[in-house]
Predicted model as a PDB file, atoms N, CA, C, CB and O in Angstrom, pLDDT in the B-factor column:
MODEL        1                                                                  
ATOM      1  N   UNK A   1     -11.055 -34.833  46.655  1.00 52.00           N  
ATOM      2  CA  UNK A   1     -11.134 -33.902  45.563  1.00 52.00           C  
ATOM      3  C   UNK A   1     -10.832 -34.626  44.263  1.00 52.00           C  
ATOM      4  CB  UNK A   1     -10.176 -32.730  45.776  1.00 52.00           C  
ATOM      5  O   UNK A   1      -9.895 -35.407  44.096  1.00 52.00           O  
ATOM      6  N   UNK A   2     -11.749 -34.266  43.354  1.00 58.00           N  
ATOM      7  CA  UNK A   2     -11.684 -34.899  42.138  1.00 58.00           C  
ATOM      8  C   UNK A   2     -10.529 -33.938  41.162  1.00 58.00           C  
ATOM      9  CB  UNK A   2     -13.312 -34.997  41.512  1.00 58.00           C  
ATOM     10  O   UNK A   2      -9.471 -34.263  40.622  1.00 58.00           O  
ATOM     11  N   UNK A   3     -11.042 -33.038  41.207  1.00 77.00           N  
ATOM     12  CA  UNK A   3     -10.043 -32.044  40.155  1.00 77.00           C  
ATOM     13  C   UNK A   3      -8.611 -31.717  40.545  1.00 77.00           C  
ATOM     14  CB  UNK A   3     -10.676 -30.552  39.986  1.00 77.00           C  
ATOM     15  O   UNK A   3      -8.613 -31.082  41.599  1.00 77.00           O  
ATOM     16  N   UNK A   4      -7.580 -31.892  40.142  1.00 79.00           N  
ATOM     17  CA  UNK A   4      -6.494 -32.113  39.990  1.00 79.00           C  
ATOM     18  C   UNK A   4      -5.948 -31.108  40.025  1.00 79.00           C  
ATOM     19  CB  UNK A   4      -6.256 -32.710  39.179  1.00 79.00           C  
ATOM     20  O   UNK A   4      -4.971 -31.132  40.773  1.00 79.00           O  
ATOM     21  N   UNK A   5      -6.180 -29.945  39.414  1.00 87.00           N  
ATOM     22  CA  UNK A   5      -5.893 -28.631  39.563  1.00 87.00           C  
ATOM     23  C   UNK A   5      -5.717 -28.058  41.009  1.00 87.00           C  
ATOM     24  CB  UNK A   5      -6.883 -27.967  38.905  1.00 87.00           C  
ATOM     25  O   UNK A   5      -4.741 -27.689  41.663  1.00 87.00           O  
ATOM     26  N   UNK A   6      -7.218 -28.143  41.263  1.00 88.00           N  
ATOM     27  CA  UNK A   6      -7.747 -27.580  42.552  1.00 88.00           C  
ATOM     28  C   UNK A   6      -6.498 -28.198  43.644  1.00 88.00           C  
ATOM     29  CB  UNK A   6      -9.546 -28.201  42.914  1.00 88.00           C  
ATOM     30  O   UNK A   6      -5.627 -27.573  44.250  1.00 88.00           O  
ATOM     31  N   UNK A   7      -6.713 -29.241  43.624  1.00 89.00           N  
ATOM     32  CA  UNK A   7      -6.098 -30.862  44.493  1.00 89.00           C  
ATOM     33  C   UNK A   7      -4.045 -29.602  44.705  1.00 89.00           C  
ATOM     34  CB  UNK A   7      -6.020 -33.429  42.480  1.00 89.00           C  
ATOM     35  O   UNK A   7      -3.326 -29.219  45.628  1.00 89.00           O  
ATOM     36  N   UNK A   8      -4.065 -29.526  43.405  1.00 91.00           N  
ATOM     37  CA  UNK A   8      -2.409 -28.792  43.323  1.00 91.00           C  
ATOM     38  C   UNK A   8      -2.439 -27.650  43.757  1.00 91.00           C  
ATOM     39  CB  UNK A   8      -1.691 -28.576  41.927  1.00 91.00           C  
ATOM     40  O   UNK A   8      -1.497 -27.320  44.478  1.00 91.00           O  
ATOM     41  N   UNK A   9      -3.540 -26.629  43.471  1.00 93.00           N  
ATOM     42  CA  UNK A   9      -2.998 -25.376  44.221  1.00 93.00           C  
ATOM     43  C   UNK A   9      -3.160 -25.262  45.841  1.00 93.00           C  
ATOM     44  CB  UNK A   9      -3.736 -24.142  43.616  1.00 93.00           C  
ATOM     45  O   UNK A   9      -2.450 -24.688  46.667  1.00 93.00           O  
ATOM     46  N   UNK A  10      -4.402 -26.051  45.993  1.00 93.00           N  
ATOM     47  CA  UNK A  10      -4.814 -26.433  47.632  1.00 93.00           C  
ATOM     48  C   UNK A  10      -2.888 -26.638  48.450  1.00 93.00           C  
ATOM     49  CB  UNK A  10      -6.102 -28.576  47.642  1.00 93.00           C  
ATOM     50  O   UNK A  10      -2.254 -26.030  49.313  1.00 93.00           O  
ATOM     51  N   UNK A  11      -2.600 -27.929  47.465  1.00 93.00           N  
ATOM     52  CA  UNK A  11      -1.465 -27.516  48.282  1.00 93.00           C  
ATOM     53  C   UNK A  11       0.071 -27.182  48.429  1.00 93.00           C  
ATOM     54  CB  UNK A  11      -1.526 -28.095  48.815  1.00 93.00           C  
ATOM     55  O   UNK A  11       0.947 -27.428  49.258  1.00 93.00           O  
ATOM     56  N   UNK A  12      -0.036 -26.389  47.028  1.00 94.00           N  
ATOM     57  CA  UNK A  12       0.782 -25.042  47.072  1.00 94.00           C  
ATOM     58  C   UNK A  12       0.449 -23.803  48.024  1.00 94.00           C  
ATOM     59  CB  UNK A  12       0.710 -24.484  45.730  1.00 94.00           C  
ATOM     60  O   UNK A  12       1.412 -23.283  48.589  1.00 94.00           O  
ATOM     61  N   UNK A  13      -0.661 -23.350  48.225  1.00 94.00           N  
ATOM     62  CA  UNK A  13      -1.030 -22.728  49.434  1.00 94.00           C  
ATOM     63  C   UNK A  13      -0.680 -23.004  50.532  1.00 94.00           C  
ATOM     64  CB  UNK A  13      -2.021 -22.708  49.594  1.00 94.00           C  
ATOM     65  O   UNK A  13      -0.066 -22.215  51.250  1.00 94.00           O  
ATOM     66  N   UNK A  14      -0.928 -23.890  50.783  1.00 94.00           N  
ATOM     67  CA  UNK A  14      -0.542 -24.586  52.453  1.00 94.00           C  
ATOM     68  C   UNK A  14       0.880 -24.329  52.807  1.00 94.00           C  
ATOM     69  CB  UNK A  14      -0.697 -26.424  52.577  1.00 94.00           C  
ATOM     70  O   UNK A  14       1.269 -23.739  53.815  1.00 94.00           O  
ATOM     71  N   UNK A  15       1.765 -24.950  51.659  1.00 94.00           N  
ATOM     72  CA  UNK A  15       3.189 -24.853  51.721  1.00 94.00           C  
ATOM     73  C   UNK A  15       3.460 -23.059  51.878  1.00 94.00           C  
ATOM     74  CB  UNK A  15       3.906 -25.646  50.197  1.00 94.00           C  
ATOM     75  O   UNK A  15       3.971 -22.652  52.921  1.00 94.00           O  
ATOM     76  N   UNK A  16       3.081 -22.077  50.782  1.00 94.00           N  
ATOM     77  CA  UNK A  16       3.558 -21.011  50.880  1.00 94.00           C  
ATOM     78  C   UNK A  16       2.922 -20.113  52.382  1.00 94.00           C  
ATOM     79  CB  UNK A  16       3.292 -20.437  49.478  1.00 94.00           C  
ATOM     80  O   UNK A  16       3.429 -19.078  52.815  1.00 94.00           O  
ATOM     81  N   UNK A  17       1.458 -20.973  53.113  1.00 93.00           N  
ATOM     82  CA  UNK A  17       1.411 -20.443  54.191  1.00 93.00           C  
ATOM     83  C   UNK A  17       2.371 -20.891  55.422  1.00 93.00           C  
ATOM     84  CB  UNK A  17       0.203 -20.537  54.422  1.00 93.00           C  
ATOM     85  O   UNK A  17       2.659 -20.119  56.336  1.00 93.00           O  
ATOM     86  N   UNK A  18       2.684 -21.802  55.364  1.00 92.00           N  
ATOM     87  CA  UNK A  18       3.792 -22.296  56.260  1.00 92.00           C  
ATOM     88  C   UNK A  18       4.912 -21.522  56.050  1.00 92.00           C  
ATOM     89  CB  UNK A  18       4.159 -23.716  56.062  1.00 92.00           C  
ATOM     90  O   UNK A  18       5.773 -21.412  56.922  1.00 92.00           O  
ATOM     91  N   UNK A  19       5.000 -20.888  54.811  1.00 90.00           N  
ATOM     92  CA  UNK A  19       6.796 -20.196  54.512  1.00 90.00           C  
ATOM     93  C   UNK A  19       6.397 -18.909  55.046  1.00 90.00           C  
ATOM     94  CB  UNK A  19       7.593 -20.009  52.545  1.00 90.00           C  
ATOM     95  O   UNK A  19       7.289 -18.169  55.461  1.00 90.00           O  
ATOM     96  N   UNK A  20       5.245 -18.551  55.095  1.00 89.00           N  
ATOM     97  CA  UNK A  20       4.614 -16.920  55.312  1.00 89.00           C  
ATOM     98  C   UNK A  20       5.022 -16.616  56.477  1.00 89.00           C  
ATOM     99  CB  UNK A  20       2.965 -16.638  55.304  1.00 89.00           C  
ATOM    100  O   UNK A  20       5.838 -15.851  56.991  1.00 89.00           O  
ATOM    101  N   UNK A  21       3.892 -17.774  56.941  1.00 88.00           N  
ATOM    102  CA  UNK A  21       3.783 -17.227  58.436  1.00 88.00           C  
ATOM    103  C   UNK A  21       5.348 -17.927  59.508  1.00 88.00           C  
ATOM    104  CB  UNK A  21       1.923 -17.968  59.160  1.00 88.00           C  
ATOM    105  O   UNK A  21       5.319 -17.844  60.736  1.00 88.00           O  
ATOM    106  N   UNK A  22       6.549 -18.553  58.768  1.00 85.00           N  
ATOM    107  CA  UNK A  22       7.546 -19.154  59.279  1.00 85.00           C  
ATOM    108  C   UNK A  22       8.427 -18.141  59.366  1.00 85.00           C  
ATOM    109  CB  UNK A  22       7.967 -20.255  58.627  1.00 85.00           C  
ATOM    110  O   UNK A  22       9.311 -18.066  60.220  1.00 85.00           O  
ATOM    111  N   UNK A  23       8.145 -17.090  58.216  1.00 81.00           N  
ATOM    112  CA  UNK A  23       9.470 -15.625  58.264  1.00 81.00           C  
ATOM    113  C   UNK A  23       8.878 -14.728  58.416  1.00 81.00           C  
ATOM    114  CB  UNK A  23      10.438 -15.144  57.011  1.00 81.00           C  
ATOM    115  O   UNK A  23       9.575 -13.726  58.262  1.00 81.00           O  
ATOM    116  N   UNK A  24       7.524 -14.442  58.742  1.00 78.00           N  
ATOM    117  CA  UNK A  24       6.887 -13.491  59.683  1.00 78.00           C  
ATOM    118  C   UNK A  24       6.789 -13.254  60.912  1.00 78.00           C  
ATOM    119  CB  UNK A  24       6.027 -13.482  59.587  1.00 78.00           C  
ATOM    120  O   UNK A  24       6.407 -12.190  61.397  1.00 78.00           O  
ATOM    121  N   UNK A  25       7.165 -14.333  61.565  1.00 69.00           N  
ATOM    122  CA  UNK A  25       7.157 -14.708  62.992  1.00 69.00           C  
ATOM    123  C   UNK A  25       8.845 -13.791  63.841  1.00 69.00           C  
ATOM    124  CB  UNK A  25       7.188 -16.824  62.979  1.00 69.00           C  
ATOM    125  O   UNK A  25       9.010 -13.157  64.883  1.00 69.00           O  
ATOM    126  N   UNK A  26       9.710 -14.180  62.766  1.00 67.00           N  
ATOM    127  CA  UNK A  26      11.204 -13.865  63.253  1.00 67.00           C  
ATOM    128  C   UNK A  26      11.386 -12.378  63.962  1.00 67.00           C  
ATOM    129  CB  UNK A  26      12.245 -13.924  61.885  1.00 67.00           C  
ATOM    130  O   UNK A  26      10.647 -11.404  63.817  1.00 67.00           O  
ATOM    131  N   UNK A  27      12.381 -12.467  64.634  1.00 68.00           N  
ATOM    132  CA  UNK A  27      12.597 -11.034  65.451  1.00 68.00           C  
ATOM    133  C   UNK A  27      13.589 -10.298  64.517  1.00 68.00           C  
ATOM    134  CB  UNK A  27      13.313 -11.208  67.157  1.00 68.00           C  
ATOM    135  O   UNK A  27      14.345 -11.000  63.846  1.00 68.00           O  
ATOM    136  N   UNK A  28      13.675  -8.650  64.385  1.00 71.00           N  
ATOM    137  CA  UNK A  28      14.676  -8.360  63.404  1.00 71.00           C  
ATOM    138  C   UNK A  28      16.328  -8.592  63.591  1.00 71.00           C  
ATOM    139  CB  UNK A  28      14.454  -7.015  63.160  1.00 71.00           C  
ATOM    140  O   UNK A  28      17.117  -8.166  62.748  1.00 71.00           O  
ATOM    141  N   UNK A  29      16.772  -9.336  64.823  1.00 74.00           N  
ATOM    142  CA  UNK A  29      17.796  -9.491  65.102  1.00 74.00           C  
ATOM    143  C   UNK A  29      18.272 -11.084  64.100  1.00 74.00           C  
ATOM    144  CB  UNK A  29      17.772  -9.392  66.711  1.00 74.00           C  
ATOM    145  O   UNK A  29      19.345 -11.550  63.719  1.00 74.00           O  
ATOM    146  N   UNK A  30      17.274 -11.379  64.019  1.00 69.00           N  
ATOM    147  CA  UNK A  30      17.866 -12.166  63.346  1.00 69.00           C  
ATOM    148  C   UNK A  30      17.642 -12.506  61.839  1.00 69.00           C  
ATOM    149  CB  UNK A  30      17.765 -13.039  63.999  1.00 69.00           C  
ATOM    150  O   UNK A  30      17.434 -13.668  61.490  1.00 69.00           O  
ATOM    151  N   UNK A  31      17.687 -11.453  60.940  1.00 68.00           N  
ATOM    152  CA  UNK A  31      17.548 -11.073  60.067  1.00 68.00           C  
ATOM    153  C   UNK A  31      16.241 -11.713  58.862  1.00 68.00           C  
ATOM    154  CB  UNK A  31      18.767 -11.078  59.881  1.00 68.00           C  
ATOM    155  O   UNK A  31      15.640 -12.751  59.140  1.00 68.00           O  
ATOM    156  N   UNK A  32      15.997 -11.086  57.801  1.00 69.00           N  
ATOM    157  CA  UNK A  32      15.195 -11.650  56.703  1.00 69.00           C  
ATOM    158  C   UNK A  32      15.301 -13.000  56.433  1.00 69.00           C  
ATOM    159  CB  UNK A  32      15.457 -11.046  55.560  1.00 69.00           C  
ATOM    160  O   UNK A  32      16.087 -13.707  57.063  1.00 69.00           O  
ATOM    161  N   UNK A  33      14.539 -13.455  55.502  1.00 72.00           N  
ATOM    162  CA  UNK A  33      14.310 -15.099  55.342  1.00 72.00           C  
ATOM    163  C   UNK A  33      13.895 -15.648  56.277  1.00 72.00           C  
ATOM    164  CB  UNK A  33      15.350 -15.899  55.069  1.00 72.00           C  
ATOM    165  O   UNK A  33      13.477 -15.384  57.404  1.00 72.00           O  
ATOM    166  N   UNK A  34      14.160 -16.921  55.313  1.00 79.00           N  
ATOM    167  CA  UNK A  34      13.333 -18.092  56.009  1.00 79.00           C  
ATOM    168  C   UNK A  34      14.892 -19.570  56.079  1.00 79.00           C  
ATOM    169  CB  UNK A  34      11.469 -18.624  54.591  1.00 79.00           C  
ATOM    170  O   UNK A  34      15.703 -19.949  55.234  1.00 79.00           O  
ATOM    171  N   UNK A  35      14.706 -19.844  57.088  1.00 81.00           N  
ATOM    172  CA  UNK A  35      15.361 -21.039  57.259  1.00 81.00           C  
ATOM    173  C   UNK A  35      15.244 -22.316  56.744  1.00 81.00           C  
ATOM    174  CB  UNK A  35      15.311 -21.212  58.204  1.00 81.00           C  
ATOM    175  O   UNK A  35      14.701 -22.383  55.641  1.00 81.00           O  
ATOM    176  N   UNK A  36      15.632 -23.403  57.283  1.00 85.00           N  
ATOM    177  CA  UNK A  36      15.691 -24.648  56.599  1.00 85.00           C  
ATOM    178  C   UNK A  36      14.728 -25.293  57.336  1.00 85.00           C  
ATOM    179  CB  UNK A  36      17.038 -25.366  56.533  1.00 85.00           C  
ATOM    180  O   UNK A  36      13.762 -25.775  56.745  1.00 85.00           O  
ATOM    181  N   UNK A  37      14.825 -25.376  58.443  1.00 88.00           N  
ATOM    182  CA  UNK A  37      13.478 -25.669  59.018  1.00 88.00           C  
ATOM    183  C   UNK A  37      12.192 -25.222  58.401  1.00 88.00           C  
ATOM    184  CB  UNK A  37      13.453 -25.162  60.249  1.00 88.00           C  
ATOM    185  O   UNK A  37      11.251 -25.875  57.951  1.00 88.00           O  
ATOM    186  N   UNK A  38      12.397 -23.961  58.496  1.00 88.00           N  
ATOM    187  CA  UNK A  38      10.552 -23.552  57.850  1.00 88.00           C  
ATOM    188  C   UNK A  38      10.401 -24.444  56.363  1.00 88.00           C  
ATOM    189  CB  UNK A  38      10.276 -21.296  57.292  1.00 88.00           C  
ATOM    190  O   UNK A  38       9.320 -25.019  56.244  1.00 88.00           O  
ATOM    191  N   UNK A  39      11.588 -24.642  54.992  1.00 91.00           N  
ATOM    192  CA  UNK A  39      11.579 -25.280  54.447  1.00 91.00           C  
ATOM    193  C   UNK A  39      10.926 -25.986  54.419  1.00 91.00           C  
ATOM    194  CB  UNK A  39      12.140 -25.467  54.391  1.00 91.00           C  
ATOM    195  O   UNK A  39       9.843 -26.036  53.837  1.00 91.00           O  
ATOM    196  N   UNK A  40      11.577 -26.901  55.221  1.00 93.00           N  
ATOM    197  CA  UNK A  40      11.145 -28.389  55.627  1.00 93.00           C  
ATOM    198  C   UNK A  40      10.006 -28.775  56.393  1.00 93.00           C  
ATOM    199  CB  UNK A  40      12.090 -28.949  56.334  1.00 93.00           C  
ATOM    200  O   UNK A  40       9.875 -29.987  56.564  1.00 93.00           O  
ATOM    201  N   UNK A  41       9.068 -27.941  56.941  1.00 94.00           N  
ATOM    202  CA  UNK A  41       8.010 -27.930  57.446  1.00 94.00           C  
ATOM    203  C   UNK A  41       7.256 -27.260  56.213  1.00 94.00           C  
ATOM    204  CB  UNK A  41       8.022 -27.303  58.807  1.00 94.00           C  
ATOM    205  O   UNK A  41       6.066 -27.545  56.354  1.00 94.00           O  
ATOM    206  N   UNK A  42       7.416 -26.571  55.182  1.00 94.00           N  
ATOM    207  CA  UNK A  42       6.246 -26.529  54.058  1.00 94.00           C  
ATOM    208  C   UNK A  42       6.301 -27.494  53.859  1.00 94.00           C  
ATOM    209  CB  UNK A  42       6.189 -25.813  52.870  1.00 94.00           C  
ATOM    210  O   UNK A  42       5.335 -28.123  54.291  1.00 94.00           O  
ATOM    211  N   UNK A  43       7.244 -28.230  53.203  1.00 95.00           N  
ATOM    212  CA  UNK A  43       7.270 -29.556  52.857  1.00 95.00           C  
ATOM    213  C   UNK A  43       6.635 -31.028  52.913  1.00 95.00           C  
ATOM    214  CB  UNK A  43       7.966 -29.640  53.143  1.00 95.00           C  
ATOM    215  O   UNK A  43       6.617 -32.004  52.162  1.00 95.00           O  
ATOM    216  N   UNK A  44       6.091 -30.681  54.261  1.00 95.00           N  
ATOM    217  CA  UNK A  44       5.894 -31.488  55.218  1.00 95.00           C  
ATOM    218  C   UNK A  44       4.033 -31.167  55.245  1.00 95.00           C  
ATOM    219  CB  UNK A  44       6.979 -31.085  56.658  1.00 95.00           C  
ATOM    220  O   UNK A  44       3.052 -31.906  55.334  1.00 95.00           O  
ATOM    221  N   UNK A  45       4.179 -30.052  55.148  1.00 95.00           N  
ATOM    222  CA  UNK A  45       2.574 -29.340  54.981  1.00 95.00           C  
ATOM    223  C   UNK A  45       1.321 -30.203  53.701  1.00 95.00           C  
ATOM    224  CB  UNK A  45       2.954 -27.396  54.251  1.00 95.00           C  
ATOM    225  O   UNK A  45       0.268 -30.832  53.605  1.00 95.00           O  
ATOM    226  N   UNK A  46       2.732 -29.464  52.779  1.00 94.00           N  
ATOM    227  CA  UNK A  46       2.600 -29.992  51.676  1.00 94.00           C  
ATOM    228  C   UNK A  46       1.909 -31.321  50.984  1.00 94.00           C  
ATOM    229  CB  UNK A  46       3.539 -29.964  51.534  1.00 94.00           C  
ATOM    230  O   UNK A  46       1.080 -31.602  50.119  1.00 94.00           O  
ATOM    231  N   UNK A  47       2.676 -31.871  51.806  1.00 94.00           N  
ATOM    232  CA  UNK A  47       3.040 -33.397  51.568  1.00 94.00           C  
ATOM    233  C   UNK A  47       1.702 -34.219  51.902  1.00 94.00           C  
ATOM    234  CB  UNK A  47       4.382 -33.936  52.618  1.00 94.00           C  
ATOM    235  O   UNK A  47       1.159 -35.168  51.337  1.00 94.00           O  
ATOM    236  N   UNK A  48       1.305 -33.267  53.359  1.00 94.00           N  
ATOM    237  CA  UNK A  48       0.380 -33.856  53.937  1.00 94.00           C  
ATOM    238  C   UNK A  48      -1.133 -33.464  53.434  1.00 94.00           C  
ATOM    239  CB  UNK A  48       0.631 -33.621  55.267  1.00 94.00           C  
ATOM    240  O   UNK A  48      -2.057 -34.266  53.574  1.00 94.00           O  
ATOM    241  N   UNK A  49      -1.326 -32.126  52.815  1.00 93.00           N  
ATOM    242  CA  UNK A  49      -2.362 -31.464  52.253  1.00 93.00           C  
ATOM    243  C   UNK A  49      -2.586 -32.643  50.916  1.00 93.00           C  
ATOM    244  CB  UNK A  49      -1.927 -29.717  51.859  1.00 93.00           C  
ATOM    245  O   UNK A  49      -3.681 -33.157  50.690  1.00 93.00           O  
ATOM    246  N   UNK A  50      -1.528 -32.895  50.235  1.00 91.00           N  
ATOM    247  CA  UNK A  50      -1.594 -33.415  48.778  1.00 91.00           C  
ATOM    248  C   UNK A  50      -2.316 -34.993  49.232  1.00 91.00           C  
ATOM    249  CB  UNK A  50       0.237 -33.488  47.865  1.00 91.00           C  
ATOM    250  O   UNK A  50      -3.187 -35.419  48.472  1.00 91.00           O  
ATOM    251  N   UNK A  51      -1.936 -35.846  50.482  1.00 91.00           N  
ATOM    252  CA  UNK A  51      -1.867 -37.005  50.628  1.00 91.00           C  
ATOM    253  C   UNK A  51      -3.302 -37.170  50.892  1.00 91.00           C  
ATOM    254  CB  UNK A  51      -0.887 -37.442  51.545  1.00 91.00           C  
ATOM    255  O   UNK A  51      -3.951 -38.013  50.273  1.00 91.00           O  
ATOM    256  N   UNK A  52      -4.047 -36.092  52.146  1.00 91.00           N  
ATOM    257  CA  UNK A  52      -5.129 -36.073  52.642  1.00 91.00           C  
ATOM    258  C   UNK A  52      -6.428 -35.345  51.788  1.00 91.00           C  
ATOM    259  CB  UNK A  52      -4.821 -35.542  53.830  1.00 91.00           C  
ATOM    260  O   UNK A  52      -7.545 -35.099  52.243  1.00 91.00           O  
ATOM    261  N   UNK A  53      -5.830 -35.035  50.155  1.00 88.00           N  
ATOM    262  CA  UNK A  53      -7.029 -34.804  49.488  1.00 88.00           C  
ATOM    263  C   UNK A  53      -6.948 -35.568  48.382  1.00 88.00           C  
ATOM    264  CB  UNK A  53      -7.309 -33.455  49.183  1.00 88.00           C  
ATOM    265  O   UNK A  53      -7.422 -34.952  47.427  1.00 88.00           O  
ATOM    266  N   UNK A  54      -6.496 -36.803  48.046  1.00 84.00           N  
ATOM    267  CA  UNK A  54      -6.244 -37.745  47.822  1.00 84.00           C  
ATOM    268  C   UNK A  54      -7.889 -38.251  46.953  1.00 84.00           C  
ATOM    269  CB  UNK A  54      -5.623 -38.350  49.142  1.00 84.00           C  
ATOM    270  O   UNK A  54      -8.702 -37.664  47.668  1.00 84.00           O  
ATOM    271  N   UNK A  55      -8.513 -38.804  46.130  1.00 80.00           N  
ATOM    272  CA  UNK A  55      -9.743 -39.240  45.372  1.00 80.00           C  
ATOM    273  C   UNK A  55      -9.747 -40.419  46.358  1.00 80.00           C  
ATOM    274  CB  UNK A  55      -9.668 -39.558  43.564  1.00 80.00           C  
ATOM    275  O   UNK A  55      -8.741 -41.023  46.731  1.00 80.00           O  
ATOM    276  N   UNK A  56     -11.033 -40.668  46.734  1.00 74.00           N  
ATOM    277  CA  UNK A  56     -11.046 -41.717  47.034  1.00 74.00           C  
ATOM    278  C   UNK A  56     -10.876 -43.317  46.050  1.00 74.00           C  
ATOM    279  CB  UNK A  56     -12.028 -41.469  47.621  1.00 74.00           C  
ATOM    280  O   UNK A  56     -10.742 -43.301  44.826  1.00 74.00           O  
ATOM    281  N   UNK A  57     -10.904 -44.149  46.585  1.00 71.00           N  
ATOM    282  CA  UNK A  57     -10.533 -45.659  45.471  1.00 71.00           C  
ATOM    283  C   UNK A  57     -12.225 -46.424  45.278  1.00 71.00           C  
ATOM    284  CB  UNK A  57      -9.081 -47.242  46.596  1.00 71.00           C  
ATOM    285  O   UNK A  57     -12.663 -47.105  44.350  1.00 71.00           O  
ATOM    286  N   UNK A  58     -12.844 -45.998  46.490  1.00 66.00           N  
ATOM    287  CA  UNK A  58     -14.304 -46.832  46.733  1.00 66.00           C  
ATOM    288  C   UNK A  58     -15.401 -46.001  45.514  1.00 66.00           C  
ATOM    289  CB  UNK A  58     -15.015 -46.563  48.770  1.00 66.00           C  
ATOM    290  O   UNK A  58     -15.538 -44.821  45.188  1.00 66.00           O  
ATOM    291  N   UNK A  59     -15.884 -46.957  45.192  1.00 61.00           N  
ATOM    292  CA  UNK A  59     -16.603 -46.775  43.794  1.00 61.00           C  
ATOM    293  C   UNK A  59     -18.224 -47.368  44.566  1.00 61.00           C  
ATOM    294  CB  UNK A  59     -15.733 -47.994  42.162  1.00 61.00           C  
ATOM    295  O   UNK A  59     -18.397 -48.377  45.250  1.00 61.00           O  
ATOM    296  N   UNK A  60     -19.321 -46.223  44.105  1.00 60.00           N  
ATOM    297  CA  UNK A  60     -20.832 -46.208  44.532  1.00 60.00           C  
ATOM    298  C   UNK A  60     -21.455 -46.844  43.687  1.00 60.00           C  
ATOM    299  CB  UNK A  60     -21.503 -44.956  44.666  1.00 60.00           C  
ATOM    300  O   UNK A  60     -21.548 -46.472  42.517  1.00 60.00           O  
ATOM    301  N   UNK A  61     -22.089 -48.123  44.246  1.00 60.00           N  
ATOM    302  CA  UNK A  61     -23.005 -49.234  43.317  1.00 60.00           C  
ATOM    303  C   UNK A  61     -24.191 -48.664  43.653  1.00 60.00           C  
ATOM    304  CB  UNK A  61     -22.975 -50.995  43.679  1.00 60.00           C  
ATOM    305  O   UNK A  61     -25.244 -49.123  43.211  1.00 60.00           O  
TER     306      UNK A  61                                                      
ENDMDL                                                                          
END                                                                             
């Protein structure tokens, strides 16, 4: 991805679907939120969405 914008919300999404679906999942016994784990797995989402849409470096002669 060339656009930079795009490139950032792509993966702000990812992250806030990982937080979604991480405190949607929970049983009500164990109350609202989201843990440190789910945290740390947006994070991780994140990280990896941002890395893998990356511009390429190879230039077309």
């Amino acid at each position: 991805m060339k656009d930079r914008g795009l490139r950032t919300f792509v993966t702000v999404l990812a992250g806030l679907a990982v937080i979604y679906f991480g405190s949607t999942g929970r049983s009500p016994e164990e109350g609202r939120g989201i843990s440190g784990g789910v945290v740390i797995l947006a994070l991780l989402a994140a990280l990896l969405v941002w890395h893998l849409t990356r511009p390429g470096d190879k230039t077309v002669k």
